[in-house]
LOMARNU-137248 format. One line per 8 residues: number of its first residue (from 1); for each residue x, y, z of N, C-alpha, C. Coordinates in nm, 3 decimals. Layout:
// LOMARNU-137248
NUM> X,Y,Z,X,Y,Z,X,Y,Z; ...
// end
This chain:
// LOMARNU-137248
1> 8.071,30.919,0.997,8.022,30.853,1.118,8.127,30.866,1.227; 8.059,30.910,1.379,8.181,30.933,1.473,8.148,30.882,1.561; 8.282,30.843,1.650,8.211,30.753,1.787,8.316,30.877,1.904; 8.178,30.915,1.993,8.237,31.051,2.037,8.290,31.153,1.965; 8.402,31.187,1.956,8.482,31.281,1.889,8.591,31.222,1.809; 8.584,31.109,1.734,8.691,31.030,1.661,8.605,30.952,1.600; 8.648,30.958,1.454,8.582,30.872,1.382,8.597,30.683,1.376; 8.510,30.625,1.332,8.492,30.487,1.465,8.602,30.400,1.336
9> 8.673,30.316,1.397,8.742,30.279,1.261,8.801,30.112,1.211; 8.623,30.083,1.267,8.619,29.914,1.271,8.457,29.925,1.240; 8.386,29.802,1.155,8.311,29.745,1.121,8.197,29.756,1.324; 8.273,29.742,1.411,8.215,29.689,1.565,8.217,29.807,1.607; 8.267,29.927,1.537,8.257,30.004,1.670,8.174,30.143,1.585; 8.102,30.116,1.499,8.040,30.197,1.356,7.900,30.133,1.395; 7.824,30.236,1.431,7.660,30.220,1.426,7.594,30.333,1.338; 7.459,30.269,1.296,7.380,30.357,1.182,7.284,30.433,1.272
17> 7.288,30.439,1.414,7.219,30.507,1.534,7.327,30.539,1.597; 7.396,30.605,1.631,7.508,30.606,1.689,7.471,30.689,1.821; 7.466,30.688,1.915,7.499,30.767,2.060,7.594,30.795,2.149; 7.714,30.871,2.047,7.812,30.876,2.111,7.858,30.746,2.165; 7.976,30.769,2.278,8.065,30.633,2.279,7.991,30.499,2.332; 7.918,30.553,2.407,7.865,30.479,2.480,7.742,30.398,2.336; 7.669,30.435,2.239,7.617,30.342,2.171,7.728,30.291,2.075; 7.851,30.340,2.079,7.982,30.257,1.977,7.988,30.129,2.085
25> 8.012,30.151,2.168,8.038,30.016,2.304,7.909,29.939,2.280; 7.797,29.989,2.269,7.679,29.873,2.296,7.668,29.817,2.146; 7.724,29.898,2.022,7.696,29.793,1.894,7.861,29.687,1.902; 7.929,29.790,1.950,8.066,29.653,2.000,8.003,29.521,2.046; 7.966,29.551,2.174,7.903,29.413,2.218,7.821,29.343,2.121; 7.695,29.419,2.101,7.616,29.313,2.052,7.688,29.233,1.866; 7.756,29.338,1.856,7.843,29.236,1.720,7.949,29.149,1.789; 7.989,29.140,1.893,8.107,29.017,1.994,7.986,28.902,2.011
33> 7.850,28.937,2.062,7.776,28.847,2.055,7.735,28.768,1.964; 7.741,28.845,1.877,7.665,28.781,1.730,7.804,28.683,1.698; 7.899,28.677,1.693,8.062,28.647,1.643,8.022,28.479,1.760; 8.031,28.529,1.837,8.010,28.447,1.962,7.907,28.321,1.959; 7.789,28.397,1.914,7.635,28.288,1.854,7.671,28.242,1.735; 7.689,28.302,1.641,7.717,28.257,1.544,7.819,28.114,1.494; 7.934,28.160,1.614,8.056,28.019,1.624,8.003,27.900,1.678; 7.909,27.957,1.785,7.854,27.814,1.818,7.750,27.755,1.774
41> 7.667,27.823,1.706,7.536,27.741,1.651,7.582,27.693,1.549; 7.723,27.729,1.462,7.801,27.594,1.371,7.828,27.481,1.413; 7.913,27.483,1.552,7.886,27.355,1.606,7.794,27.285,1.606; 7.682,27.353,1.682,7.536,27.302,1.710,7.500,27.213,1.599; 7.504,27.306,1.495,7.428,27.232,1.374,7.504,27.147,1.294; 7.612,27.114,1.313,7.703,27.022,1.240,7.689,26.911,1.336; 7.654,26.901,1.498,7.608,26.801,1.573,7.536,26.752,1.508; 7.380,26.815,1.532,7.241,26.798,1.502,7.245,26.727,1.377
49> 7.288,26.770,1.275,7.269,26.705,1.147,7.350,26.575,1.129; 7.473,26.529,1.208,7.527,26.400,1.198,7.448,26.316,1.252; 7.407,26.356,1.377,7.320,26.280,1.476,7.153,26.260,1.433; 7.101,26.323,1.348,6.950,26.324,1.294,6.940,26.284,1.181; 7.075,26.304,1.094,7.059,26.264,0.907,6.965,26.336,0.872; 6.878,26.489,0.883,6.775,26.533,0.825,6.768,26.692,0.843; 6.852,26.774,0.777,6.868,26.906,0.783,6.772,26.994,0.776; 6.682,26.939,0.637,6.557,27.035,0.667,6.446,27.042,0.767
57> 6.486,26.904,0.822,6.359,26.904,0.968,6.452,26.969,1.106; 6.541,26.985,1.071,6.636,27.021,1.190,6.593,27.195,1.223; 6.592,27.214,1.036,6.592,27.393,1.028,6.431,27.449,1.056; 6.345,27.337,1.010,6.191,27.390,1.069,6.177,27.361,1.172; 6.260,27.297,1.271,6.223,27.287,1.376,6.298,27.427,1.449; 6.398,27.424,1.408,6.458,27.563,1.497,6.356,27.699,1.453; 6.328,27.725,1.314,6.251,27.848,1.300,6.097,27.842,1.386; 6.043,27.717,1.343,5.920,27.702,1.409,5.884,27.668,1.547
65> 6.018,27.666,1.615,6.031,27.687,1.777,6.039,27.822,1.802; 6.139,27.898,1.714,6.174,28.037,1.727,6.058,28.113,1.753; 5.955,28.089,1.647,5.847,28.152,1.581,5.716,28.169,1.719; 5.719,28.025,1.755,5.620,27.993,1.899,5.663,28.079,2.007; 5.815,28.116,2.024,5.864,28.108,2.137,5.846,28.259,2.158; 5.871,28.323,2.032,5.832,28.471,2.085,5.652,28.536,2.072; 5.603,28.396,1.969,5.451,28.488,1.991,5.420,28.400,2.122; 5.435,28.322,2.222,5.443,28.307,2.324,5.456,28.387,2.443
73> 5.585,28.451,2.438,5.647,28.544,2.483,5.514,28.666,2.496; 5.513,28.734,2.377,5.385,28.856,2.353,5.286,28.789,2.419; 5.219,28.655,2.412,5.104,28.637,2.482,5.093,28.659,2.630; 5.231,28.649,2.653,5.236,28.646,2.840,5.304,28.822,2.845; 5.339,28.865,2.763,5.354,29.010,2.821,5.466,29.018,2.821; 5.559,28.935,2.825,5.714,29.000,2.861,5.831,29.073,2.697; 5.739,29.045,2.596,5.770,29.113,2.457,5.693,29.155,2.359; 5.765,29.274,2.370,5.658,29.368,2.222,5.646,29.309,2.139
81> 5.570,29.286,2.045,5.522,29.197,1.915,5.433,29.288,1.856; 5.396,29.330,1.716,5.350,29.376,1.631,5.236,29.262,1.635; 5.095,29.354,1.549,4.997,29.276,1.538,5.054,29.190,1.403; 4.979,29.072,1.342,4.989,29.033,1.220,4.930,29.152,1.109; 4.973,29.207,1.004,4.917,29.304,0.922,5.005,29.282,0.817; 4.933,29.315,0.685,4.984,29.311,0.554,5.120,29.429,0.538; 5.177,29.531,0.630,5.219,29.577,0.606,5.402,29.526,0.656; 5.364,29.417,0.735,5.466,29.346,0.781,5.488,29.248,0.687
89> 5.410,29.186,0.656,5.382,29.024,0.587,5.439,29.060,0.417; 5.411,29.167,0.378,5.453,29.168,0.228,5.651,29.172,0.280; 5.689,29.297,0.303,5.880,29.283,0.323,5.905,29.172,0.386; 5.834,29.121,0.456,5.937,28.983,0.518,5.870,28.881,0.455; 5.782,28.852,0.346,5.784,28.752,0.294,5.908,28.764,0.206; 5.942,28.855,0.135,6.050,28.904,0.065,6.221,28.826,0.162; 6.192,28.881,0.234,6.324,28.831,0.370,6.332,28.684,0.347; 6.193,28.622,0.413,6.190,28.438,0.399,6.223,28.400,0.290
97> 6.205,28.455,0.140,6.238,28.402,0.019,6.343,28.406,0.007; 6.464,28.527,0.005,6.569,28.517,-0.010,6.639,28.455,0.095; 6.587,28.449,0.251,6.675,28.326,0.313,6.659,28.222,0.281; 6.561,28.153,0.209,6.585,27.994,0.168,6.632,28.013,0.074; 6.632,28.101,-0.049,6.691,28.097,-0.160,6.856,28.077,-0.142; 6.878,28.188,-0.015,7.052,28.196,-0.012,7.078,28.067,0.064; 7.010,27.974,0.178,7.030,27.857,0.237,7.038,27.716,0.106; 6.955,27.725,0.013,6.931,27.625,-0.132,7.040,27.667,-0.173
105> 7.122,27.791,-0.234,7.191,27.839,-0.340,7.312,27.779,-0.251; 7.363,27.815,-0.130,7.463,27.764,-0.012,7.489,27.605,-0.046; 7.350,27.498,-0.026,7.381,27.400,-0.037,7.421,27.327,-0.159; 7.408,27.363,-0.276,7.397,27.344,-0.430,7.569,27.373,-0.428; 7.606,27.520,-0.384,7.736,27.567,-0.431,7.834,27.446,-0.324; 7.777,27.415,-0.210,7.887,27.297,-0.138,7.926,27.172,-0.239; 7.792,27.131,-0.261,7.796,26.996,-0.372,7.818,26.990,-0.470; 7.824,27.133,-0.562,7.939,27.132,-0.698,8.072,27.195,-0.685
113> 8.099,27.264,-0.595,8.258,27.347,-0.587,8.249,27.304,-0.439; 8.401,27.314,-0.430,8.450,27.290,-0.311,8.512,27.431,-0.198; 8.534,27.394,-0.066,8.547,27.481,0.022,8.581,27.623,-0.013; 8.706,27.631,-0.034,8.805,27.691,-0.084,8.788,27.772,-0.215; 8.726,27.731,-0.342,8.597,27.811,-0.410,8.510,27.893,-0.323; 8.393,27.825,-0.219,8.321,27.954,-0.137,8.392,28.041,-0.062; 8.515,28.008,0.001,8.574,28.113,0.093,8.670,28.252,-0.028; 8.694,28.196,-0.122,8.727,28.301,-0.223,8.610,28.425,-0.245
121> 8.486,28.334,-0.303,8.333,28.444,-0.344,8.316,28.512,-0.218; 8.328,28.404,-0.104,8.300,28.494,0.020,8.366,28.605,0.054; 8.445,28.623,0.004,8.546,28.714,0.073,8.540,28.858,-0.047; 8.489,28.822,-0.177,8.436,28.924,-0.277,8.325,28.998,-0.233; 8.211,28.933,-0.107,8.099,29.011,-0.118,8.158,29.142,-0.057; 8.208,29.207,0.027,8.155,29.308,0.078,8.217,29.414,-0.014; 8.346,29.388,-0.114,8.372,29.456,-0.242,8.224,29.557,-0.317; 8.154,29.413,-0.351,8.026,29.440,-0.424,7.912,29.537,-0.345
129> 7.915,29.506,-0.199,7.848,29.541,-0.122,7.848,29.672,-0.078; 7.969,29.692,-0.074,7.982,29.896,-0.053,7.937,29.942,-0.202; 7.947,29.878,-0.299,7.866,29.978,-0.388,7.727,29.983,-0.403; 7.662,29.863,-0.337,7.540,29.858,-0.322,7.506,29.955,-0.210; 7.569,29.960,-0.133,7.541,30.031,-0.025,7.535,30.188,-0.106; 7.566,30.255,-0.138,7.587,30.353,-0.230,7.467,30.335,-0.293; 7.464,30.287,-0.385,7.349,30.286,-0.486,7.211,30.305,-0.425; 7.164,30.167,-0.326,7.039,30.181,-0.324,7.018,30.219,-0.144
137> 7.073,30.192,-0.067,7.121,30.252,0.062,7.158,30.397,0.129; 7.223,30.487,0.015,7.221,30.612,0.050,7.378,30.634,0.146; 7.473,30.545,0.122,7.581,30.579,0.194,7.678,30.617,0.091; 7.821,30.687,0.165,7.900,30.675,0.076,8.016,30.577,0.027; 8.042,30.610,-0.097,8.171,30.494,-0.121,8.290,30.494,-0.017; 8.322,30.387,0.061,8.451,30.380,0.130,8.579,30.454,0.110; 8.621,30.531,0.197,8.719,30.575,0.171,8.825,30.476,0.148; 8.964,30.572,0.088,9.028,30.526,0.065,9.142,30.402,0.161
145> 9.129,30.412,0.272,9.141,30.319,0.374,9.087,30.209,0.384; 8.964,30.234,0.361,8.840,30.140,0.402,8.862,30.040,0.284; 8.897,30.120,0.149,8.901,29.983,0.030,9.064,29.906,0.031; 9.127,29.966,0.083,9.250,29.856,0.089,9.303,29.800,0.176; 9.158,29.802,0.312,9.086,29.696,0.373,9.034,29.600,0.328; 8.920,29.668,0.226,8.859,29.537,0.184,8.959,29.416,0.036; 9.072,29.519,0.033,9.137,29.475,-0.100,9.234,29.353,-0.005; 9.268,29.408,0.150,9.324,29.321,0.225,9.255,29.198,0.255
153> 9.123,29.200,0.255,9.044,29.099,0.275,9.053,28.980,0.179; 8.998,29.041,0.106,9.001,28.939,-0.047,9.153,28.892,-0.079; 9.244,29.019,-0.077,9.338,28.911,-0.071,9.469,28.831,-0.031; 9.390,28.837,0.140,9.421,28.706,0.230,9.359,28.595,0.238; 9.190,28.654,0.164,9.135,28.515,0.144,9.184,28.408,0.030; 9.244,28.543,-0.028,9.292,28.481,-0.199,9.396,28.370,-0.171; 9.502,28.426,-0.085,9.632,28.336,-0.040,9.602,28.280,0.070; 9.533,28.237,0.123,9.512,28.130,0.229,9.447,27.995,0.139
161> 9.315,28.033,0.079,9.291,27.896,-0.039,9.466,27.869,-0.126; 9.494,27.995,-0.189,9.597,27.918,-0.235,9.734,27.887,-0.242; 9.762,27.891,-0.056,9.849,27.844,-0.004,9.803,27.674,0.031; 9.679,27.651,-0.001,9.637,27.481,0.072,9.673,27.395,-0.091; 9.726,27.323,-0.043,9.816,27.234,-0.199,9.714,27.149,-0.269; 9.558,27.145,-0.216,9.432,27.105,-0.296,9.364,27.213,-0.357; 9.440,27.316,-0.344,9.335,27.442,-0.375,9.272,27.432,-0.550; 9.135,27.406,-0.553,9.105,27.424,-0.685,8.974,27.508,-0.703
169> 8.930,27.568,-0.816,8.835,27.642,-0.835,8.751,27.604,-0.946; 8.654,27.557,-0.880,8.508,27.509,-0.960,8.384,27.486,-0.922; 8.281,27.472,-1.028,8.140,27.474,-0.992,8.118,27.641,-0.988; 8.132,27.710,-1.128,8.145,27.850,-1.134,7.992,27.870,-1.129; 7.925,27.768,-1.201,7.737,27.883,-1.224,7.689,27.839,-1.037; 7.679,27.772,-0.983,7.622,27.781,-0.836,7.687,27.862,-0.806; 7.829,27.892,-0.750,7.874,27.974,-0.663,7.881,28.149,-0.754; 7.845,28.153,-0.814,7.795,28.265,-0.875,7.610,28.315,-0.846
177> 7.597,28.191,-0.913,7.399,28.211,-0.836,7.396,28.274,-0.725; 7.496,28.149,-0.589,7.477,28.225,-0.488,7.528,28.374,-0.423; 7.625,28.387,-0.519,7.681,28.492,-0.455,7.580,28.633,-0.509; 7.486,28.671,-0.621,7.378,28.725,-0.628,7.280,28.723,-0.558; 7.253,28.622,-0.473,7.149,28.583,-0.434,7.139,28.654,-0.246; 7.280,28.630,-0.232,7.349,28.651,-0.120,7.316,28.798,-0.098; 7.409,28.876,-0.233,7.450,29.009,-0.269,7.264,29.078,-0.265; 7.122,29.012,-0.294,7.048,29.051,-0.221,6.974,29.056,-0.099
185> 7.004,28.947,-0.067,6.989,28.890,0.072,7.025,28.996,0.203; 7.155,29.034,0.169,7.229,29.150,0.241,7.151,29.225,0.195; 7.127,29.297,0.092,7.090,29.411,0.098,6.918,29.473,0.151; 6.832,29.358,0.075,6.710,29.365,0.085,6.692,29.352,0.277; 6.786,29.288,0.377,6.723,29.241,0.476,6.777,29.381,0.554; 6.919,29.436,0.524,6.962,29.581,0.580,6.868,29.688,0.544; 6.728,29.704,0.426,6.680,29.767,0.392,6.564,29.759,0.491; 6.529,29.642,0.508,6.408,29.621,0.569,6.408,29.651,0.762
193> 6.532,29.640,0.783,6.571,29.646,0.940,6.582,29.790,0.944; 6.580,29.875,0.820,6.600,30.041,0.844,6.475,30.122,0.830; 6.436,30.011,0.730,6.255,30.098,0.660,6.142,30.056,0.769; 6.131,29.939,0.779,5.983,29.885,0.786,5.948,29.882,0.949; 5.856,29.952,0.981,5.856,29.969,1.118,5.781,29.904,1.236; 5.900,29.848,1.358,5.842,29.762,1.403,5.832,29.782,1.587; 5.759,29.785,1.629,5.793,29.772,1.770,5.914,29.771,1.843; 5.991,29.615,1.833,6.074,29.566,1.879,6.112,29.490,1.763
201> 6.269,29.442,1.800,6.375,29.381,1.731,6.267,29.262,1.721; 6.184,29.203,1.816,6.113,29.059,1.835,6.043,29.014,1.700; 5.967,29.180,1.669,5.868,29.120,1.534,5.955,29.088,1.422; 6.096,29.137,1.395,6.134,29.061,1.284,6.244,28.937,1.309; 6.218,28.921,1.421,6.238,28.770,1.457,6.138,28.701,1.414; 5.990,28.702,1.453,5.892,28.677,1.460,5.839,28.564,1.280; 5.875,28.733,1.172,5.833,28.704,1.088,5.947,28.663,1.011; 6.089,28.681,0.995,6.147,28.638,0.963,6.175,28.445,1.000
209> 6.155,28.418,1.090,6.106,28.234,1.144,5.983,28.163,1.098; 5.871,28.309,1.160,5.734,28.174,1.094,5.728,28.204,0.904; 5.759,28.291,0.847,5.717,28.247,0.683,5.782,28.166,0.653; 5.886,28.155,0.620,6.005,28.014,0.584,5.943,27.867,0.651; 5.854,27.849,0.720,5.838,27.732,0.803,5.734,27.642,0.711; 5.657,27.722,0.606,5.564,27.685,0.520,5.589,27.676,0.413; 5.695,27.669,0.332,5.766,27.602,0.195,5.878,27.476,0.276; 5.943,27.513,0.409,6.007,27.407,0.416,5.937,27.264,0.463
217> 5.780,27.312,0.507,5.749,27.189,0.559,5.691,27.126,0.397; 5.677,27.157,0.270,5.590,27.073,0.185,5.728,27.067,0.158; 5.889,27.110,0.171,6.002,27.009,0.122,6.009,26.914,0.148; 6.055,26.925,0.335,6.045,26.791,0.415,5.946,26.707,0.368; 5.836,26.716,0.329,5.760,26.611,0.294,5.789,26.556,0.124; 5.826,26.679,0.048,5.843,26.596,-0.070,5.968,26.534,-0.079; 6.052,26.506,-0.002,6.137,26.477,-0.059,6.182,26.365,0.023; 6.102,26.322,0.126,6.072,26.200,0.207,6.163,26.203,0.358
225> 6.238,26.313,0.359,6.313,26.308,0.506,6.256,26.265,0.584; 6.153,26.261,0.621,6.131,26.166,0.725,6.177,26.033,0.752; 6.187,25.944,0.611,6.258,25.826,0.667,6.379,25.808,0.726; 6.500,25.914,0.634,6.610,25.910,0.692,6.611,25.984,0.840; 6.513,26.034,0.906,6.568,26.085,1.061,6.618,25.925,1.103; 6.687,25.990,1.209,6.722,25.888,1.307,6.749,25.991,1.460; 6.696,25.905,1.546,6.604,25.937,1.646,6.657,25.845,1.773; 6.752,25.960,1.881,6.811,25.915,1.995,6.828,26.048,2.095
233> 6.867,25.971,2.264,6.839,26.108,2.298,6.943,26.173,2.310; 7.057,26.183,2.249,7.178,26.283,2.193,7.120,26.352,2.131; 7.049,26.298,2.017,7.002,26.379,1.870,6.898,26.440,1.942; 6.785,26.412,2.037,6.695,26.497,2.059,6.732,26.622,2.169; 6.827,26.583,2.230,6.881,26.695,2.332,6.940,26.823,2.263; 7.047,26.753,2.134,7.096,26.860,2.063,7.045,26.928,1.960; 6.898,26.862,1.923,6.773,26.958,1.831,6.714,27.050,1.965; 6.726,27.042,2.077,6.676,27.135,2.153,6.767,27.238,2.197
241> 6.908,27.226,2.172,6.986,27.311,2.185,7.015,27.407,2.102; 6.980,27.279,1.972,6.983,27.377,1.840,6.873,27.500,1.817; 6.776,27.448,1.898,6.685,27.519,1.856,6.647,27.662,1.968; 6.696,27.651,2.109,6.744,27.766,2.165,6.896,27.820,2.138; 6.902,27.798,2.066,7.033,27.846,1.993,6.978,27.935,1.849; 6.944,27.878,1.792,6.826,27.958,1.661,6.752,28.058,1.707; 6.695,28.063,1.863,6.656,28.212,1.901,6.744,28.308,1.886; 6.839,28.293,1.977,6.929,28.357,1.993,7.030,28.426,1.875
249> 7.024,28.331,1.778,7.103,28.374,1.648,7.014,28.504,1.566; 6.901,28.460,1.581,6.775,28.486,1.482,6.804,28.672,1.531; 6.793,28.673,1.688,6.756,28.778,1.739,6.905,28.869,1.721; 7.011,28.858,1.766,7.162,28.877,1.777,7.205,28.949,1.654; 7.126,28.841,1.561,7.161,28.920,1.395,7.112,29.025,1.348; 6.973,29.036,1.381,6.881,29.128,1.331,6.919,29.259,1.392; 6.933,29.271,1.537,6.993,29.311,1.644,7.126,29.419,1.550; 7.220,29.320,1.509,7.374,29.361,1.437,7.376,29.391,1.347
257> 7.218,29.377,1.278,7.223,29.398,1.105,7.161,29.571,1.105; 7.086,29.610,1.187,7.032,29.727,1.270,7.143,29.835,1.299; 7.267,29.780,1.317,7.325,29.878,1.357,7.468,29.882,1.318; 7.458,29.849,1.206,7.603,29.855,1.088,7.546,29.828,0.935; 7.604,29.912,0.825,7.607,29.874,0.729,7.597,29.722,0.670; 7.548,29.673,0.560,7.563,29.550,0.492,7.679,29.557,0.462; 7.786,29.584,0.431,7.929,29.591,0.436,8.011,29.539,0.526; 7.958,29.620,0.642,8.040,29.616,0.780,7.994,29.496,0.850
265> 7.860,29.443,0.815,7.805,29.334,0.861,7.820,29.186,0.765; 7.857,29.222,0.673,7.931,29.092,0.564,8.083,29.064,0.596; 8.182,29.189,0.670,8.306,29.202,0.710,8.275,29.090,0.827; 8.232,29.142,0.942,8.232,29.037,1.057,8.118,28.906,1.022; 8.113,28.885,0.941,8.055,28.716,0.898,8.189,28.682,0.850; 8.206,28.710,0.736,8.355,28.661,0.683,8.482,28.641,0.781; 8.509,28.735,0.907,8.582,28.734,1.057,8.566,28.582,1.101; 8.359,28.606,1.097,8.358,28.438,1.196,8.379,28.309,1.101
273> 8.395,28.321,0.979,8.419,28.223,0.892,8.571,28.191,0.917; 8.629,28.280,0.936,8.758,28.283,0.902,8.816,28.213,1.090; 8.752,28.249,1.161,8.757,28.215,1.289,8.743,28.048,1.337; 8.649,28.038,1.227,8.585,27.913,1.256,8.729,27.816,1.194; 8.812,27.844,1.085,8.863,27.802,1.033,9.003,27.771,1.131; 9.057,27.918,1.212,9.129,27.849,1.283,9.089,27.747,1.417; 8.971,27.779,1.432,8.940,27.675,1.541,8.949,27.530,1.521; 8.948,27.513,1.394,8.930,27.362,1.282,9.115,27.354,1.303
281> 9.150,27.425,1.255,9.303,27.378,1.272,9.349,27.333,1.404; 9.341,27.401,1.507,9.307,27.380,1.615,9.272,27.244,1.666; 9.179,27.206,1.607,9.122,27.106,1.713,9.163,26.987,1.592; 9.160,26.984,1.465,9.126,26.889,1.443,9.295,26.837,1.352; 9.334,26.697,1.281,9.477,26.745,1.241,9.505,26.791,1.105; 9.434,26.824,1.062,9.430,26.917,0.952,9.494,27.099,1.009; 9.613,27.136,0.999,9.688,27.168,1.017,9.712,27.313,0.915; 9.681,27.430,0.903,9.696,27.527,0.792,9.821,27.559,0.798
289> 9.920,27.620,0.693,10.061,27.636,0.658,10.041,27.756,0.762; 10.227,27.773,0.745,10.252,27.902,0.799,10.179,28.032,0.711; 10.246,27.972,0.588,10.140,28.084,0.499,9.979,28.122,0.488; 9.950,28.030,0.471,9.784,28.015,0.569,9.753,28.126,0.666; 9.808,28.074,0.782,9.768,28.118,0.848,9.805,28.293,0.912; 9.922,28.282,0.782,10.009,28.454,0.797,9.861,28.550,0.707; 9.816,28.480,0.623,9.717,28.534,0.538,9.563,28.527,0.644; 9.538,28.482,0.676,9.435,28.469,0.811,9.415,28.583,0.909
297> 9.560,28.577,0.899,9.585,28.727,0.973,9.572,28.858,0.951; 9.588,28.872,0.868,9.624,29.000,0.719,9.451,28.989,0.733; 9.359,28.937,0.651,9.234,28.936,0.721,9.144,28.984,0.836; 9.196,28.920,0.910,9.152,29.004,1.068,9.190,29.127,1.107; 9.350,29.149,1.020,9.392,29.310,1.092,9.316,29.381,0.967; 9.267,29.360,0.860,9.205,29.433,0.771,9.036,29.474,0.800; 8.992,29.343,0.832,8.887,29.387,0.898,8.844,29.482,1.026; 8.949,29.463,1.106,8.983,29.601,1.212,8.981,29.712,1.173
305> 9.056,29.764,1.112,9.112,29.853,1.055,8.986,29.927,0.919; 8.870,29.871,0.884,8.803,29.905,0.784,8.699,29.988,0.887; 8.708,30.120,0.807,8.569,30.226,0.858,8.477,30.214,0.794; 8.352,30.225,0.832,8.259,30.194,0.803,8.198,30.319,0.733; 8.143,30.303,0.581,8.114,30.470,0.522,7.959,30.527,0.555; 8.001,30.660,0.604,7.859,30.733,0.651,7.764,30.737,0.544; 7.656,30.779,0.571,7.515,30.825,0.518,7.597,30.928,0.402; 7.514,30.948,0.345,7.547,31.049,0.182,7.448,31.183,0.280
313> 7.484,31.313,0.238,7.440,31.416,0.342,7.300,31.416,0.304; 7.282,31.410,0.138,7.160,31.453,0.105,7.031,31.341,0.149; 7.091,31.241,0.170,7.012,31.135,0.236,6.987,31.117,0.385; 7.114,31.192,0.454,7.051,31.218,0.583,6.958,31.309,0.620; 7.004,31.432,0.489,6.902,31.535,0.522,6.724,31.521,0.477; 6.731,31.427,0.376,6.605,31.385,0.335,6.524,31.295,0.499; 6.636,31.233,0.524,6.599,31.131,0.625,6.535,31.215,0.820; 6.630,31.366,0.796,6.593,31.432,0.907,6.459,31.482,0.886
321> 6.399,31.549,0.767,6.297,31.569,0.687,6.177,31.576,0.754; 6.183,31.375,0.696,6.080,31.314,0.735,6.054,31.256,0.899; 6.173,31.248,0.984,6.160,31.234,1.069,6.063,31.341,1.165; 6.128,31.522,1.089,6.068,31.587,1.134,5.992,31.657,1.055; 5.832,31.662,1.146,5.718,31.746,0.988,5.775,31.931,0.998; 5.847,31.977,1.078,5.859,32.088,1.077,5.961,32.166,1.002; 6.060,32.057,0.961,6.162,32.091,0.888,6.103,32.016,0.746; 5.996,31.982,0.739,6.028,31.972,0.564,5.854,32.039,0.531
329> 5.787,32.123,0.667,5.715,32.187,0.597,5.795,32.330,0.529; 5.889,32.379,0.618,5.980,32.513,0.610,6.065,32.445,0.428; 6.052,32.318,0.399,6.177,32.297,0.275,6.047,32.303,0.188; 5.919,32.237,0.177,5.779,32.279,0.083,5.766,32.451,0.075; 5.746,32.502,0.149,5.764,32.600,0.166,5.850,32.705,0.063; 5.971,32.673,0.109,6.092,32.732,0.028,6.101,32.667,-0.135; 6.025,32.584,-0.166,6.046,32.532,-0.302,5.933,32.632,-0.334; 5.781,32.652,-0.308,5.701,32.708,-0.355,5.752,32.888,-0.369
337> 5.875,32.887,-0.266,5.874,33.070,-0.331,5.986,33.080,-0.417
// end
């Protein structure tokens, strides 16, 4: 993979469409954006949920605003939208399952292991992930750079948990669940943003928001959240923020997941995790060591520094193929003589 005439040699500046420098600069941006949305709709939602006491009505309300807002949008003309058809509805029901599955598996692994446990697994996925990428993706294994990047990753994440003098490790079967669950999550949703064909980035906004909205609403009801909301106009201003904020995430990602590897796109999640963390030191007096935060670092320059691995040839060439009927009537052809 090259950006212009130099191969691109960061997670941000590595696209799976690449157009010369100028599309390395536009997947730059839109992954600064995503880094950017992403930091703040943590805020958002760590508001929202102190101020409401009711997470799962918080999250159907953001998808099922999302969901209105762009078949809205298509009704008045200003966005492409795909019709409803079974050929959409089967892969992204697939998508909605594994995002609540990985959002359930997330909350389970908070309430039996602690922080410092998930930021360890977290920092294993994209290990796992370049070989997936390989396997069922069609790229190649990371060069040798690229893995002692990711060996830098893991372990600065390794010595930052255990430079913190609470550091302990437990609640092994959740944070294992999730990290499978995760490990398809990535992959199945990078598959689907490459295969399944859509108009615009909008329709898998679209369908990725409204299926999930119909298992979480018979939760919210079984499980009685409604009583615990609590209901003021802080809390209702910042469910409306939250919830133009959930556009924006919804779209930003899909957007970033489009145009980098599941690798390269598990690298800059783990960035904004890790980001988020010094902002917490930062603001709040919980304070990370020198060592901490020397390992924090080692992190970020590793994630820089990781290239992102190209297409496998025989998969691009399969992939030019089909793009074009003229080059794979001339390869039918040549098999029959």
């Amino acid at each position: 993979r090259h950006c212009g005439s130099r191969p691109c040699s960061h997670p941000m500046a590595a696209t799976d469409k690449p157009e010369g420098q100028k599309g390395a600069i536009s997947a730059t941006l839109w992954i600064l954006v995503y880094m950017g949305v992403s930091s703040m709709m943590l805020i958002v939602n760590k508001l929202a949920i102190y101020l409401i006491k009711a997470p799962s009505t918080i999250l159907l309300a953001q998808l099922s605003s999302t969901a209105l807002a762009v078949k809205l949008g298509s009704f008045m003309g200003v966005i492409a939208l795909d019709e409803i058809s079974k050929a959409h509805l089967k892969p992204f029901s697939i998508v909605a399952a594994a995002f609540l599955s990985t959002i359930f598996c997330n909350i389970k692994t908070l309430q039996y292991a602690n922080v410092e446990t998930f930021i360890v697994f977290r920092a294993c996925t994209p290990l796992a992930l370049c070989v997936l990428d390989y396997i069922f993706l069609g790229r190649q294994l990371p060069n040798q750079r690229s893995v002692l990047c990711l060996l830098g990753l893991f372990g600065g994440a390794l010595g930052y948990v255990y430079s913190d003098k609470s550091f302990e490790v437990k609640g092994y079967f959740w944070v294992c669940v999730w990290f499978l669950v995760f490990l398809f999550d990535m992959i199945f949703l990078k598959h689907a943003a490459d295969t399944v064909p859509v108009k615009s980035n909008w329709t898998r906004v679209f369908y990725s928001n409204m299926l999930p909205c119909f298992p979480l609403l018979f939760l919210g009801v079984g499980t009685n959240e409604a009583e615990a909301i609590v209901w003021s106009l802080k809390g209702g201003l910042i469910l409306v923020l939250s919830c133009v904020m959930g556009l924006a995430m919804s779209y930003v990602s899909w957007k970033a997941r489009s145009l980098i590897s599941s690798t390269a796109f598990s690298i800059v999640g783990n960035c904004c995790k890790l980001l988020t963390i010094v902002v917490n030191c930062l603001i709040w007096d919980h304070h990370a060591s020198s060592t901490g935060i020397a390992c924090l670092c080692i992190c970020l320059f590793a994630a820089y520094f990781y290239q992102q691995a190209p297409m496998r040839e025989d998969t691009s060439a399969k992939k030019t193929m089909i793009d074009d009927p003229e080059s794979l009537a001339l390869e039918q052809r040549s098999r029959k003589k």
